[in-house]
C-alpha positions as CSV (number, residue, x, y, z in Angstrom):
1,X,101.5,104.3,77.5
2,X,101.0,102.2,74.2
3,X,97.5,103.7,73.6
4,X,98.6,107.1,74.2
5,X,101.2,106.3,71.6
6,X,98.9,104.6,69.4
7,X,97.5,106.5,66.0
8,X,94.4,107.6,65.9
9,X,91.5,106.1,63.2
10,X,89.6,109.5,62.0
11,X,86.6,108.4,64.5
12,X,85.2,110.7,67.5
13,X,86.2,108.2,70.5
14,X,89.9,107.4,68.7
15,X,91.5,104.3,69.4
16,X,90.6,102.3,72.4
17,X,92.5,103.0,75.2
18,X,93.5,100.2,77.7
19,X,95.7,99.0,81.1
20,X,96.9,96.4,79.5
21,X,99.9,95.5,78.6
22,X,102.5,95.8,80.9
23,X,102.8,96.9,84.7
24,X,101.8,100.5,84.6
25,X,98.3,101.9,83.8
26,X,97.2,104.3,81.4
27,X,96.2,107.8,82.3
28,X,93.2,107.6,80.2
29,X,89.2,107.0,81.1
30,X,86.1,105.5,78.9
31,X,83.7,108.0,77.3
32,X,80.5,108.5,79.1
33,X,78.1,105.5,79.1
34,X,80.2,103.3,77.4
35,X,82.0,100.0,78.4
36,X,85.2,98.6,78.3
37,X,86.2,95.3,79.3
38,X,90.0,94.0,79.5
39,X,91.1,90.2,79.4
40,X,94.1,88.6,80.1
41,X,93.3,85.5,78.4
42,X,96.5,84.0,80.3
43,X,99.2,85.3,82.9
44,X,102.3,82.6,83.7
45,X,105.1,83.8,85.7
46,X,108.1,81.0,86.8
47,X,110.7,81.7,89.4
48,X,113.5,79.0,90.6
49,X,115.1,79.4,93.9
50,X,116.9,76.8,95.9
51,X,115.5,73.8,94.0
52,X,112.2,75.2,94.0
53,X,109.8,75.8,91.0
54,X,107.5,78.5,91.8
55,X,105.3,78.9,88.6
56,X,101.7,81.4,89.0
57,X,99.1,81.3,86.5
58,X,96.2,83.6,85.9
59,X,94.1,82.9,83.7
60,X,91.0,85.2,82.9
61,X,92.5,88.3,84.5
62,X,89.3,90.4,84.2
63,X,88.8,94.6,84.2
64,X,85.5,96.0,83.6
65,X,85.2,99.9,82.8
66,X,82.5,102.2,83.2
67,X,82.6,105.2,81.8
68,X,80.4,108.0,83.6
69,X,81.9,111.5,82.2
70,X,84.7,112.5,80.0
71,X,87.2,112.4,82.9
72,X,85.8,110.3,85.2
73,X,85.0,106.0,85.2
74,X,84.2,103.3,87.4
75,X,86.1,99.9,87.5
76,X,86.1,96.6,88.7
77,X,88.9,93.2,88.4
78,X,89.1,89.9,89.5
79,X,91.5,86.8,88.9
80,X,88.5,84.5,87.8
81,X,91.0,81.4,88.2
82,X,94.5,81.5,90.2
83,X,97.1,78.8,90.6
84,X,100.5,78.5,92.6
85,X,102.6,75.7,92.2
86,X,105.7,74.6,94.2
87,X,107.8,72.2,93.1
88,X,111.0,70.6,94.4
89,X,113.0,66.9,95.1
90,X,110.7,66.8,97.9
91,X,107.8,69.0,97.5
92,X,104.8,69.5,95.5
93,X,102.2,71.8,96.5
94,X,99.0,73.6,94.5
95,X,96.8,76.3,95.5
96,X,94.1,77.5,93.2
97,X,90.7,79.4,93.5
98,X,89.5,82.6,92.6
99,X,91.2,86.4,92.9
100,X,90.2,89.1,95.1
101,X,88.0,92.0,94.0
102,X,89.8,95.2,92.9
103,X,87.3,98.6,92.8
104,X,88.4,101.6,91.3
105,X,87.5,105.8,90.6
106,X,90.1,107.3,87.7
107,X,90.0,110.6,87.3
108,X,91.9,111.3,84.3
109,X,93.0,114.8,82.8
110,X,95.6,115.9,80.3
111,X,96.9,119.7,79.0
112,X,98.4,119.5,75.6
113,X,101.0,116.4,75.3
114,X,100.9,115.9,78.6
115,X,98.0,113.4,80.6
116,X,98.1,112.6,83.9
117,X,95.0,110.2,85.9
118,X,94.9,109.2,89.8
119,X,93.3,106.0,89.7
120,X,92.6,105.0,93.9
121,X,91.3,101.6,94.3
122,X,90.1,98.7,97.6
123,X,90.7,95.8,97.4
124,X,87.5,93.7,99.2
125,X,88.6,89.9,100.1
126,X,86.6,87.5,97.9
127,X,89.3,85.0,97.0
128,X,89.5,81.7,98.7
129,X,91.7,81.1,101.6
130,X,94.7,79.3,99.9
131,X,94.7,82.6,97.2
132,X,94.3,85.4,98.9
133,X,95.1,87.2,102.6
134,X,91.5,87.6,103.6
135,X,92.4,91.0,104.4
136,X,91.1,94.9,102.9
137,X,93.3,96.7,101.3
138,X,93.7,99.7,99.5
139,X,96.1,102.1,97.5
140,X,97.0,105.0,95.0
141,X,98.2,104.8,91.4
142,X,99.1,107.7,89.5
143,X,100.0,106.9,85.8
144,X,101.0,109.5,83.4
145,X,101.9,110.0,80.2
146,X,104.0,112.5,77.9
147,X,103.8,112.1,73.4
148,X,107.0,113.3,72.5
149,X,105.2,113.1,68.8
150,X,106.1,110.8,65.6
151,X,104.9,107.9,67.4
152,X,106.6,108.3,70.6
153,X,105.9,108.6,73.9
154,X,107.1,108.3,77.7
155,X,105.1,106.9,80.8
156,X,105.3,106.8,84.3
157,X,102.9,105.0,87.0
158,X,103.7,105.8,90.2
159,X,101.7,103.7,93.5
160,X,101.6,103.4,96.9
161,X,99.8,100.8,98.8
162,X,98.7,100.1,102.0
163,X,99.1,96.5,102.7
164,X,97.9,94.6,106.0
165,X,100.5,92.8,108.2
166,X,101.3,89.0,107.4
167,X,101.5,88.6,111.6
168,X,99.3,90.6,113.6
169,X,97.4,93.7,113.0
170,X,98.1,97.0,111.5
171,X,98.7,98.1,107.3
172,X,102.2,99.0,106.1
173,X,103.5,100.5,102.8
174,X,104.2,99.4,100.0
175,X,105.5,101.5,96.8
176,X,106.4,101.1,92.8
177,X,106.9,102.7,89.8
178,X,107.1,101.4,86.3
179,X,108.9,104.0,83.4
180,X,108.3,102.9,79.9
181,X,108.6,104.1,76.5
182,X,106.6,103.0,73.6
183,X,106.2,103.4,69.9
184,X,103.4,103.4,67.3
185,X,103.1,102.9,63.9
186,X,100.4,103.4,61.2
187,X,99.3,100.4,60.7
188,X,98.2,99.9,64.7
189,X,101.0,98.4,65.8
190,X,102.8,99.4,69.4
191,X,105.4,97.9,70.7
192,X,106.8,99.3,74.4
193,X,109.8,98.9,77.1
194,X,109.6,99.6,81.0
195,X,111.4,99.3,84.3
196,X,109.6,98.4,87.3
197,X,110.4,98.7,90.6
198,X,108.6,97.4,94.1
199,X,109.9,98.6,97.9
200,X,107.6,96.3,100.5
201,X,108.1,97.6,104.1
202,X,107.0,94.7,105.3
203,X,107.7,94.9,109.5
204,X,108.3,90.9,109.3
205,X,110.7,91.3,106.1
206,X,111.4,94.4,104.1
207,X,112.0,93.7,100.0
208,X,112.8,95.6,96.8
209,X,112.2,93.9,93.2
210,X,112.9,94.6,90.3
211,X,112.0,94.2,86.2
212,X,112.0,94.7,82.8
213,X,109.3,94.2,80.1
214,X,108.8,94.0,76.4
215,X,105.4,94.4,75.3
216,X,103.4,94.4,71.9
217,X,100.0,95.7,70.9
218,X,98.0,95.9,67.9
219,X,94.7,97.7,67.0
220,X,92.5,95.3,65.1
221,X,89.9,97.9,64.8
222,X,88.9,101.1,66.8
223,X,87.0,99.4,69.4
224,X,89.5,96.1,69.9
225,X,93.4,95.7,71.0
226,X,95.2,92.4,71.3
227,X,98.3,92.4,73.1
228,X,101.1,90.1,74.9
229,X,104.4,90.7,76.4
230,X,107.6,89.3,78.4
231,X,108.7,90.4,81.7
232,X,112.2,89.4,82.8
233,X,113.6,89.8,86.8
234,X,116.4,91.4,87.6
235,X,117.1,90.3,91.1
236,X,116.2,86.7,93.0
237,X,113.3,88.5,94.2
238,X,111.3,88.4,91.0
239,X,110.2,85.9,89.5
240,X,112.6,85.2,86.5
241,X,110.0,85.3,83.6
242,X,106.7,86.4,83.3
243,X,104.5,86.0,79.5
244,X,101.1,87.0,79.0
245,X,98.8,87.8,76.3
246,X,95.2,89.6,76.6
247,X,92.1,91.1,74.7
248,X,90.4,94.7,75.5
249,X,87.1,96.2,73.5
250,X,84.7,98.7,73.9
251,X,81.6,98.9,73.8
């Protein structure tokens, strides 16, 4: 959403377009035989329930981008470091290691103001045992995009994900969408809102979260987009804030 809203710079590839920030993606692809890599140089999220302290940090959130035509890329992402934290009166508990490995196809097309990408994925389980499930799993995301010109412009990712069962065997769903609206100005600078919401049919325990966000990001060049941004929970679900900052260039 923010680098559909972002102006262009008078060069042949325009400005760089990126993921990050915020929950939805962008329904955009790297040009043919070029690279693009996306950093969250730090992800911390804090949630307290009950007289526990939940607080998740991710730090070197990493998305590597391949393009291999005009519509079409190849992607790859991993947590390179994870940590949970519980804390209460009477408990303390840390798990860290490294994420599981997120592969992805976009296909990405647009018509006018309008662009639209499906962007499947499979997750393989790489991550250590106290990070991740150890299972494979896989979804949909369909993010798209609409300028409503002068700077503006509405998103919309919509995903469904098929999730293994936490007891016994089988997958269930999981679904979300995130709606956002951003706006650009001339000197590269985006700033965005969104809504997101998560339905988990899990059989053991069904749940529904929810969010809002605040996000910022700024062209420092063509090729190279800082960012950073504030998620807030609306129900005890969610954690109660997330704040995050990242780096994306092409190459």
């Amino acid at each position: 959403l923010l680098a559909l809203a972002a102006p262009a710079w008078g060069q042949d590839l325009g400005p760089i377009c990126a993921d990050r920030p915020g929950k939805g993606n962008a329904p955009c692809t790297v040009a043919p035989g070029h690279i693009q890599i996306e950093l969250g140089l730090d992800d911390l999220s804090i949630q307290h329930r009950s007289g526990i302290t939940t607080s998740i940090n991710d730090v070197g959130g990493m998305l590597a981008k391949f393009g291999l035509t005009d519509w079409l890329d190849v992607e790859a992402g991993i947590n390179l470091y994870q940590s949970e934290r519980e804390h209460g009166a009477t408990l303390t508990r840390t798990q860290t290691g490294i994420g599981d490995l997120f592969l992805h196809l976009k296909y990405g097309a647009s018509s006018g103001r309008f662009a639209l990408a499906f962007d499947p994925y499979l997750k393989l389980p790489v991550a250590s045992g106290a990070v991740g499930n150890g299972k494979l799993e896989g979804g949909l995301a369909m993010p798209m995009a609409y300028d409503l010109g002068s700077g503006w412009s509405l998103g919309d990712t919509l995903e469904a994900d098929a999730l293994a069962n936490t007891r016994g065997g089988g997958m269930y769903a999981n679904v979300s969408e995130v709606l956002g609206v951003g706006k650009s100005f001339t000197n590269g600078l985006t700033v965005g809102a969104e809504l997101w919401t998560d339905e988990n049919f899990d059989p053991s325990g069904t749940s529904s979260q929810y969010s809002a966000g605040l996000e910022l990001a700024d062209l420092l060049n063509n090729d190279i987009q800082i960012d950073c941004g504030l998620t807030f929970g609306l129900d005890r679900q969610s954690p109660d804030l997330e704040i995050y900052a990242g780096i994306a260039e092409r190459f």
